[in-house]
Each structure stands twice: as C-alpha cells, then as structure tokens.
C-alpha positions in Angstrom: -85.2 -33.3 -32.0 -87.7 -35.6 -34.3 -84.3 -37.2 -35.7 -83.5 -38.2 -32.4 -86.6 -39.1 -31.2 -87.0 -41.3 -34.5 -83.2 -42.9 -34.1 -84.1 -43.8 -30.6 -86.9 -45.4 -31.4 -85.6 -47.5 -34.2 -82.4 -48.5 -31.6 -85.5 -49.6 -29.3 -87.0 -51.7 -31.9 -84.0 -53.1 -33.1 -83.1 -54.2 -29.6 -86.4 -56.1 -29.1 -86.4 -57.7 -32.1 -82.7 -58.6 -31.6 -83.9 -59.4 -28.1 -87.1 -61.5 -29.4 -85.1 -63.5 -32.0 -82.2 -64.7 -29.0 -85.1 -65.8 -27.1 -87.1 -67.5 -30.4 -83.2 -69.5 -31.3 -83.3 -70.4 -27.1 -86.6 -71.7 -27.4 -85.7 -73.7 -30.5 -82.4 -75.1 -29.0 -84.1 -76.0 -26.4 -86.9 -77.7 -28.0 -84.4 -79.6 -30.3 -82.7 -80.6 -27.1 -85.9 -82.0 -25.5 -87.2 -83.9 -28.4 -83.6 -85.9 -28.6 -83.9 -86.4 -25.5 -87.6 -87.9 -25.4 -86.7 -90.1 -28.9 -83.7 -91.6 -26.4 -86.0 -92.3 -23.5 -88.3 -93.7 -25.6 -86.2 -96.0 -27.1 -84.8 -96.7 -23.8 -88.3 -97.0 -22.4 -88.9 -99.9 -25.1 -85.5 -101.6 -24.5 -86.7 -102.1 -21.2 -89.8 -103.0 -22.3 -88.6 -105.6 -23.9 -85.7 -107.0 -20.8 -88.6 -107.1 -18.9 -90.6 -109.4 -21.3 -87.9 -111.3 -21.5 -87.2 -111.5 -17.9 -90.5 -112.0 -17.1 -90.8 -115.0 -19.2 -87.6 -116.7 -18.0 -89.0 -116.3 -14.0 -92.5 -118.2 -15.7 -90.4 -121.0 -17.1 -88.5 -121.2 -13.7 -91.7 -121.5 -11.7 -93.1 -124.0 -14.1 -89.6 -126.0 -13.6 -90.3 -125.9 -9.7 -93.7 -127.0 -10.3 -92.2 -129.8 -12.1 -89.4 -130.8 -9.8 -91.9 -130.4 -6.5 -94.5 -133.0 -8.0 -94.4 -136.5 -6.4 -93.9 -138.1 -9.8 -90.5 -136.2 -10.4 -89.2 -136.8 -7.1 -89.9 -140.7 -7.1 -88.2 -140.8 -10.7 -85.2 -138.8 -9.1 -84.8 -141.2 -6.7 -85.1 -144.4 -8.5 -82.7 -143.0 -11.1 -79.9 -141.0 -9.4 -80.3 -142.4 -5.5 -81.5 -146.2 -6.6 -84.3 -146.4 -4.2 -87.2 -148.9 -4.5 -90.6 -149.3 -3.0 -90.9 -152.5 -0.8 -93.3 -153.8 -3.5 -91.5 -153.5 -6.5 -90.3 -156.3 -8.4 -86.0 -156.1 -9.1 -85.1 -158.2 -12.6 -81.2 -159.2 -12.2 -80.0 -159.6 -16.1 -77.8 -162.6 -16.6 
C-alpha cells in the first residue's frame, strides 16, 4: 500500500512539474513574441516619427510659399513680368 501511495505521488509530481514547465516555455514564447513585436512597433513608431517631420516641414515651406505669393510685392512683379501690366505712372524706355 505505501508503494502505491509513494508511486502515486511521484506520478502527481511529475505531472505538475511537467504541467509547470508547459506553462514556463508558454510564458517564454509568448514573451519572445511580444518583445519582437514591440522592437517592430517601435521602429515603426520612429519611421513615422520621422514621415511626420518630414511632412511637417514640407506643409511649413508651403505656407511660407503662400505667404510669399499673397504679398503685394509678388503679385505686382507677377504681373509686370508674365501679364505686362504697368502703373499709369511708370516711365516705358522703347530700345532702338
């Protein structure tokens, strides 16, 4: 009767340690899994980071273009360039 007392309890133990270590080599796996998984959305995190800078400075440059191409200066230029306008006050030189 001991014997088989002492057999079923080392078939118990066995099973929770075999029982313990699946659940230990989950636990890993899954950790493993997770940190791969952060290191890729980190470094998607900065690739965005830096599409973002990048598209961030492009939209400042275009507003500063704007800027420029709204101002009274620019326009008049424009328009004595590409449309041949003149104030009624400026002077026209003919070249012989």
């Amino acid at each position: 009767m001991f014997m088989k007392d002492n057999k079923k309890s080392n078939l118990k133990r066995q099973v929770i340690i075999y029982s313990l270590v699946a659940v230990l080599l989950i636990a890993i796996i899954a950790l493993i899994y997770n940190i791969s998984a952060l290191a890729v959305g980190r470094s998607r995190e900065r690739a965005l980071e830096q599409q973002l800078f990048e598209l961030n400075r492009i939209a400042n440059d275009n507003n500063n273009e704007i800027d420029f191409r709204s101002s009274p200066e620019f326009i008049e230029q424009y328009a004595r360039e590409h449309l041949e306008l003149r104030n009624p006050n400026d002077t026209i030189f003919i070249g012989r």
